[in-house]
N, C-alpha and C positions, 0 to 999 in steps of 0.2 A: 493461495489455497485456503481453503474452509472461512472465505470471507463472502464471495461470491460476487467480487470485483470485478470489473472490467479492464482489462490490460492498462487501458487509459489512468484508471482511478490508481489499481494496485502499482503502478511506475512512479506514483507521487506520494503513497501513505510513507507517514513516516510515527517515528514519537512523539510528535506534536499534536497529532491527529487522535492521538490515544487518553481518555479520563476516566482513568481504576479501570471497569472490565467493558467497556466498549470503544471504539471508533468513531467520530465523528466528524465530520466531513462536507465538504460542494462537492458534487458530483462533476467529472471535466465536463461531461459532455451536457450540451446546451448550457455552460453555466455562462455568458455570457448573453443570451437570449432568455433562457425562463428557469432559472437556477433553483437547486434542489439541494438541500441539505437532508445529510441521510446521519441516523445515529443505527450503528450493528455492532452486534454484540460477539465478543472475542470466543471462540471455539474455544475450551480446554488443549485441543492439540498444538492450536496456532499459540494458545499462552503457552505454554512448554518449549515450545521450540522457539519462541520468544525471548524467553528467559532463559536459556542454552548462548544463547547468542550475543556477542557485545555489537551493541549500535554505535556505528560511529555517523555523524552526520545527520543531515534531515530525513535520510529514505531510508527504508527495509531494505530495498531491493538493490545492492549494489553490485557491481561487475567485478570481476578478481582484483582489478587494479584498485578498487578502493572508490572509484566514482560514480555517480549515481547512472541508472539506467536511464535512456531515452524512452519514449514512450514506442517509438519506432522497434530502439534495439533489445526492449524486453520483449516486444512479441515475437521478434526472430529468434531469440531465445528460449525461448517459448516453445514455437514451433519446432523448435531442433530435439 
């Protein structure tokens, strides 16, 4: 939320992805055909809740057990 990611992209951002107040990034999709690198800029809300939260690991997006989301099983997630 408040990035405007595609289920694809948002299953992979992680802290790594992050420099001071934006995101930057390949885009999944077509990145192995005509690859896009995108730099976006961090919401106020998404910083805060950011900063609320400990990151363990590469991704944002992890499942209760502590492992990262599929790309499959965040959008079922998602959908629920």
């Amino acid at each position: 939320m408040f990035t405007g990611f595609r289920v694809s992209d948002a299953a992979l951002i992680g802290p790594q992805h992050r420099q001071k107040d934006v995101f930057k990034l390949r885009l999944f999709k077509n990145r192995n055909r005509t690859p896009v690198d995108i730099v976006v800029a961090i919401h106020p809300v998404l910083e805060a809740v950011l900063s609320y939260h400990d990151v363990k690991g590469l991704r944002y997006m992890q499942t209760d057990y502590g492992s990262s989301y599929s790309i499959t099983g965040l959008g079922n997630r998602i959908s629920k």
